[in-house]
LUMKOLVO-391126 format. One record per residue (C-alpha): x, y, z; residue in three letters. Coordinates in steps of 0.25 Angstrom, whole numbers, always signed. Example, Ala and Ser with C-alpha at 12.3 -4.5 7.8 and 13.67 -1.06 7.14 Angstrom:
2
<site east="+49" north="-18" up="+31" res="Ala"/>
<site east="+55" north="-4" up="+29" res="Ser"/>
***
This chain:
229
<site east="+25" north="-160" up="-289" res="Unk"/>
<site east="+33" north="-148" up="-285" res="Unk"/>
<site east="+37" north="-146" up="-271" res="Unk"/>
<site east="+41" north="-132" up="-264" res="Unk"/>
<site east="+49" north="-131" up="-252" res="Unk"/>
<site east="+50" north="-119" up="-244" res="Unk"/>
<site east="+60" north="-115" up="-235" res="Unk"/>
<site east="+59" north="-104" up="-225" res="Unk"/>
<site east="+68" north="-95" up="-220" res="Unk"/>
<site east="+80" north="-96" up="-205" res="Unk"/>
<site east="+71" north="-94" up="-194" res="Unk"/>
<site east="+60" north="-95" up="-202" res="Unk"/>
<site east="+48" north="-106" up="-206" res="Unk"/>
<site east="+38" north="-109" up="-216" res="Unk"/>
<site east="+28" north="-96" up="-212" res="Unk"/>
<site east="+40" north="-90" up="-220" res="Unk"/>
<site east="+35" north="-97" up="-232" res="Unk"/>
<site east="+24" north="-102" up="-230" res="Unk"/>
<site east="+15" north="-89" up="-237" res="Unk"/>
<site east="+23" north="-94" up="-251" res="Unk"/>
<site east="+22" north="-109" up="-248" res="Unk"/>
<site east="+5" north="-107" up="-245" res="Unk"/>
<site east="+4" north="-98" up="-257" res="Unk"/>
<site east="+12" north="-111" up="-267" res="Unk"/>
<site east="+4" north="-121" up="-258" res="Unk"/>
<site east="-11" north="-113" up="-264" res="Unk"/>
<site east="-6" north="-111" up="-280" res="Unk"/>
<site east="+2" north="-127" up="-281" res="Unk"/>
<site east="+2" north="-142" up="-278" res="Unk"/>
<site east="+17" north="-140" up="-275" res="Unk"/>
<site east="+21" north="-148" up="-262" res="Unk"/>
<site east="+27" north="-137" up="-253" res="Unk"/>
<site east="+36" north="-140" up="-241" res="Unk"/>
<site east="+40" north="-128" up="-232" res="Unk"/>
<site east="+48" north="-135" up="-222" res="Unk"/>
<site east="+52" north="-129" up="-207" res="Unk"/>
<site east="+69" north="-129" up="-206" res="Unk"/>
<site east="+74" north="-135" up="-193" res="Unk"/>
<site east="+72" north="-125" up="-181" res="Unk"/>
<site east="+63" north="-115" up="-191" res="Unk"/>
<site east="+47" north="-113" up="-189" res="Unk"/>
<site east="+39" north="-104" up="-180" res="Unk"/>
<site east="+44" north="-108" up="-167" res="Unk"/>
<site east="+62" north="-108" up="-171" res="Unk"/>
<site east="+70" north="-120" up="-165" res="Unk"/>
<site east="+85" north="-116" up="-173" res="Unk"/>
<site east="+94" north="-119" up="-161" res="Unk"/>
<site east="+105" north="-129" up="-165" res="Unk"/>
<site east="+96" north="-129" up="-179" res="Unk"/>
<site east="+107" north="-130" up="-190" res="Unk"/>
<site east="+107" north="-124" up="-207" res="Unk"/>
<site east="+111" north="-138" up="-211" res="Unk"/>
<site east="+96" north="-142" up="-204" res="Unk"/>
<site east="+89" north="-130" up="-213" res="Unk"/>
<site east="+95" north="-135" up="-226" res="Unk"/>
<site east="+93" north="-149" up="-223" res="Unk"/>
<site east="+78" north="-147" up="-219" res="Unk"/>
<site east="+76" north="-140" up="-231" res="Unk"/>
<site east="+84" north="-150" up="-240" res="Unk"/>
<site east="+76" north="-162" up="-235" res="Unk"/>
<site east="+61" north="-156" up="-238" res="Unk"/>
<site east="+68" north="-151" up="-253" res="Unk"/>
<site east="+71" north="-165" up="-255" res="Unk"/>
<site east="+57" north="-169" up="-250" res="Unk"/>
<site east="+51" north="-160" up="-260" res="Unk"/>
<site east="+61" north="-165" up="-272" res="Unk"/>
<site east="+58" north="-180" up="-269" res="Unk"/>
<site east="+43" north="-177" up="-270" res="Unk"/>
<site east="+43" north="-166" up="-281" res="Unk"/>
<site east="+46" north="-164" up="-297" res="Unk"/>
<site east="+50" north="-150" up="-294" res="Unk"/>
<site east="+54" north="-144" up="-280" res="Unk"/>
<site east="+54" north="-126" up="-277" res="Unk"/>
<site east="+61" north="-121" up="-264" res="Unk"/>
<site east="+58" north="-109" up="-259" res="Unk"/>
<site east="+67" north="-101" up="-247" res="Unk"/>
<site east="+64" north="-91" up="-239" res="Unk"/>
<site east="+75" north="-83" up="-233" res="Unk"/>
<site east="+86" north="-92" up="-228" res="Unk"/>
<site east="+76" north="-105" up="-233" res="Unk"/>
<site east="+79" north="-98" up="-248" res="Unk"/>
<site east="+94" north="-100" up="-246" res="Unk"/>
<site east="+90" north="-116" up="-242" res="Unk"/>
<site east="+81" north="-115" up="-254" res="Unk"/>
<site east="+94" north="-111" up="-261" res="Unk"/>
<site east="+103" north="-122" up="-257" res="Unk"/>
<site east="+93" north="-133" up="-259" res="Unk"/>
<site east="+90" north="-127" up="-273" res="Unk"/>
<site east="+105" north="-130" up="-278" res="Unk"/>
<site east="+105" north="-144" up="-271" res="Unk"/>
<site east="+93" north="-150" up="-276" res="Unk"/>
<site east="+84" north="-151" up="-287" res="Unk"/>
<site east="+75" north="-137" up="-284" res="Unk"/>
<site east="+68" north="-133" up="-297" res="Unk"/>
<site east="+64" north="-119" up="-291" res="Unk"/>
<site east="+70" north="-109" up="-278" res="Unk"/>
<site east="+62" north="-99" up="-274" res="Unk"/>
<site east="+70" north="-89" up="-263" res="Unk"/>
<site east="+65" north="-79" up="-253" res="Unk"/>
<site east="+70" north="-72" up="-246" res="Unk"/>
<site east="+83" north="-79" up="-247" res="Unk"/>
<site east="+94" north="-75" up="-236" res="Unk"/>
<site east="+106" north="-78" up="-244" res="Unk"/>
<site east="+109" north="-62" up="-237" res="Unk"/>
<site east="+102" north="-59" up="-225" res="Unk"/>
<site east="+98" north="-47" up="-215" res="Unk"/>
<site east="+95" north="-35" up="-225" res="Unk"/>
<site east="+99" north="-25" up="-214" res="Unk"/>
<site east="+92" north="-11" up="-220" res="Unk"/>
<site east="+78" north="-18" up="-221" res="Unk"/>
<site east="+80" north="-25" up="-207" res="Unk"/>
<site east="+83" north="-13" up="-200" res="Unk"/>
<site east="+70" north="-6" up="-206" res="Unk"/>
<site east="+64" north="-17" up="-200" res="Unk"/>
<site east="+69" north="-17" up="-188" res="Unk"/>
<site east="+66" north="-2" up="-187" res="Unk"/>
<site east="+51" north="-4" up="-191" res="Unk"/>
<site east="+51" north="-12" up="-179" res="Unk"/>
<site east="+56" north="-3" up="-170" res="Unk"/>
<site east="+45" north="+7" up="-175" res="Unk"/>
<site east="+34" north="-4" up="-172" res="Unk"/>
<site east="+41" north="-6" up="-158" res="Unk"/>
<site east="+41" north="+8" up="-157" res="Unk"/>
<site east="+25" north="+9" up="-160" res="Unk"/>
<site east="+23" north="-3" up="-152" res="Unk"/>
<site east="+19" north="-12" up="-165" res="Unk"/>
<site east="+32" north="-22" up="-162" res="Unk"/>
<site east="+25" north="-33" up="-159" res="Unk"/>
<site east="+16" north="-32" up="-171" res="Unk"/>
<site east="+28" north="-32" up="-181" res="Unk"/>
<site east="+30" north="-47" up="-187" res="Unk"/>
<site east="+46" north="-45" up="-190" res="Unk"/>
<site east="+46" north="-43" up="-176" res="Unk"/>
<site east="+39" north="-54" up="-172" res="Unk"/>
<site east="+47" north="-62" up="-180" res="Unk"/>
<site east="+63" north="-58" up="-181" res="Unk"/>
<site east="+58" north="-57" up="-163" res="Unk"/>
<site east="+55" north="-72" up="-164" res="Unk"/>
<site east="+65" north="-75" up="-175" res="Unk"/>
<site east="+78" north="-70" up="-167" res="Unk"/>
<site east="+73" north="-75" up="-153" res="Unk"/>
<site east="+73" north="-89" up="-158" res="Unk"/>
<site east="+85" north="-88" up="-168" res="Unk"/>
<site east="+99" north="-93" up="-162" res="Unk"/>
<site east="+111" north="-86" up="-167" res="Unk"/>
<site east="+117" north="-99" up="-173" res="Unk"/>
<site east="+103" north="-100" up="-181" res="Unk"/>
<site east="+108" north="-89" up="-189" res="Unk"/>
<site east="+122" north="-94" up="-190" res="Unk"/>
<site east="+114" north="-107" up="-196" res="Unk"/>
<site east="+108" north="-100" up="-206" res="Unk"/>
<site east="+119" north="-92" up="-212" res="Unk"/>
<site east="+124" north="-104" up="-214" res="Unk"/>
<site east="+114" north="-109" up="-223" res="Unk"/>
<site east="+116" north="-95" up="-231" res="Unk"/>
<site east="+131" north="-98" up="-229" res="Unk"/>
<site east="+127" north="-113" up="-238" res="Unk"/>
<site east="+116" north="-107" up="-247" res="Unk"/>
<site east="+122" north="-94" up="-251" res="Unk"/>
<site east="+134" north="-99" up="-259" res="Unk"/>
<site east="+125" north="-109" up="-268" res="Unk"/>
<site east="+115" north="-100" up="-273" res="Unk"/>
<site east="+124" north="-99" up="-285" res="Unk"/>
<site east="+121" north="-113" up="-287" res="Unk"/>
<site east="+104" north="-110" up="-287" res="Unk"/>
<site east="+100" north="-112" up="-302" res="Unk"/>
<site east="+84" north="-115" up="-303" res="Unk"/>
<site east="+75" north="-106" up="-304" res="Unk"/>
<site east="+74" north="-96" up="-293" res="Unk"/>
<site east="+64" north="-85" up="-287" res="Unk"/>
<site east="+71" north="-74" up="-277" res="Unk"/>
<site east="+63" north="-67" up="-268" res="Unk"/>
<site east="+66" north="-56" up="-258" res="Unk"/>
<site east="+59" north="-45" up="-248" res="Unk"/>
<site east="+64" north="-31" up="-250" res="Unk"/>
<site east="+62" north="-28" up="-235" res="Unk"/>
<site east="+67" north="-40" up="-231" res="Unk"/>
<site east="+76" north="-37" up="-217" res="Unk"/>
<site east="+81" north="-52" up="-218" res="Unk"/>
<site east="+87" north="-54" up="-231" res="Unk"/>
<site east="+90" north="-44" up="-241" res="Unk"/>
<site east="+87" north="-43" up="-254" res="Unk"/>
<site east="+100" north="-43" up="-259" res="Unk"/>
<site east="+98" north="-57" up="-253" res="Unk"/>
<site east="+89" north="-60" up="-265" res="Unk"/>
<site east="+97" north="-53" up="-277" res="Unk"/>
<site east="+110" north="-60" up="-274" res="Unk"/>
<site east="+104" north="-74" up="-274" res="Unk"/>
<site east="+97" north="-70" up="-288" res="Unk"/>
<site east="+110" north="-65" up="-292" res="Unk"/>
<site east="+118" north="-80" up="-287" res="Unk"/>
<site east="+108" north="-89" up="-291" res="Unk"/>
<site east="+111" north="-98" up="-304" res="Unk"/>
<site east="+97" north="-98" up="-308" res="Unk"/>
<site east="+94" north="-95" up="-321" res="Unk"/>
<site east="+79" north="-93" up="-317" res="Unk"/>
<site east="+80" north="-83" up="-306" res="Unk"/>
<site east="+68" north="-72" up="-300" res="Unk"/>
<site east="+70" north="-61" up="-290" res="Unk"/>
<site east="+58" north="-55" up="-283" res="Unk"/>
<site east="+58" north="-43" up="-273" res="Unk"/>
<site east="+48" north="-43" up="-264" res="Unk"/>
<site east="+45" north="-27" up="-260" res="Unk"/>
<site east="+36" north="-30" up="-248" res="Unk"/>
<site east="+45" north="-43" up="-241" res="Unk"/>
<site east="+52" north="-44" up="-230" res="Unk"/>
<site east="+60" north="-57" up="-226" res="Unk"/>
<site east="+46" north="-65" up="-225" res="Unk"/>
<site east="+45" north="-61" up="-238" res="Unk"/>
<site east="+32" north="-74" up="-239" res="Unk"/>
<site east="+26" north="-65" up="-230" res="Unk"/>
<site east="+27" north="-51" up="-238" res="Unk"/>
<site east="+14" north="-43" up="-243" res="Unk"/>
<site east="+18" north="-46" up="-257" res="Unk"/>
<site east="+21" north="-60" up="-253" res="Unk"/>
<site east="+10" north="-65" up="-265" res="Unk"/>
<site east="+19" north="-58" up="-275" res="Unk"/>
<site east="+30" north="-64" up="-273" res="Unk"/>
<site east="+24" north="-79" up="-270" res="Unk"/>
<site east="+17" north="-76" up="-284" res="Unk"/>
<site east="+30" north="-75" up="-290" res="Unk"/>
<site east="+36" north="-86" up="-283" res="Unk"/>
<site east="+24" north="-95" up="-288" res="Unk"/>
<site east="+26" north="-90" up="-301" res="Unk"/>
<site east="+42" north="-96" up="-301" res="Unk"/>
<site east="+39" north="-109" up="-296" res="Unk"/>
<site east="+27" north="-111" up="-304" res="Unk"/>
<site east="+35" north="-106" up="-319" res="Unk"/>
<site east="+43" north="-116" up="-328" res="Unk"/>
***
């Protein structure tokens, strides 16, 4: 059998993979966990919430997949691909899948265009309409300031082993994405050991880039990758 995991991103939960995880879950017989990290979901509880918790939460349903499976993906969304990372150079992943993958973060030009359309909707009375709105309004209320701090640290641990990341590897990134940039996704292609390596630019993403217009594109590529010898 082949078990996936999928791990979403800080601040996140499984709706932010949950469009890829449906779309493995309809074309395989692969058993597919998409875990919720401590303090994460629809309704966030990060106070007092540490990186070590993350990395462990995601560690412990890897090793249930591996103790179940022949062959074991991971798949990371945004601060969940720098997990995905980590876990890929620990134990035996056969194939890493990144999205989004935060190793930088903030891509400052295409967050101020966003923040500006959104002053354009506030402007035409459409604000409460926009879904980054809704989102980033309910992501920042809810967010402590040592949260953050937390998940630099796991970039602080992730980063310096991806260099160490030698299986087979898809990278996909959003070009208008105003969270991580997409320098983000060419500088782990260009550190990765893997001798098998893809690279995928998605024109139509932004951060939630399951959730882009051209989301089928990229999962049928994705598919394509895990499913290939």
């Amino acid at each position: 059998m082949i078990g996936c995991l999928l791990i979403h991103g800080f601040t996140g939960g499984p709706y932010e993979v949950e469009p890829l995880a449906d779309y493995l879950k309809e074309r395989t017989q692969w058993e597919i966990a998409v875990p919720t990290l401590p303090g994460h979901g629809e309704t966030l509880a990060l106070r007092g919430i540490k990186h070590a918790e993350w990395i462990q939460h995601a560690e412990d349903e890897l090793k249930e997949l591996l103790s179940t499976c022949e062959k074991v993906y991971v798949i990371g969304f945004s601060m969940g691909g720098l997990i995905a990372s980590y876990l890929s150079v620990k134990y035996e992943v056969d194939k890493l899948v990144l999205l989004s993958a935060a190793a930088y973060y903030i891509n400052y030009r295409q967050l101020a265009k966003d923040i500006g359309n959104l002053i354009k909707e506030g402007l035409q009375g459409k604000i409460l309409e926009n879904e980054l709105y809704n989102r980033y309004k309910f992501k920042m209320t809810n967010t402590p300031i040592l949260s953050a701090y937390e998940f630099k640290k796991v970039v602080r641990i992730a980063r310096p082993l991806l260099k160490e990341v030698n299986i087979p590897t898809f990278i996909a990134q959003g070009e208008i994405d105003g969270i991580v940039p997409p320098k983000s996704a060419q500088y782990i292609y260009e550190t990765i050991s893997s001798e098998e390596k893809n690279l995928f630019y998605s024109p139509k993403a932004k951060h939630l880039i399951c959730h882009s217009e051209d989301k089928h594109e990229l999962f049928g590529e994705i598919y394509h990758f895990l499913q290939s010898e």
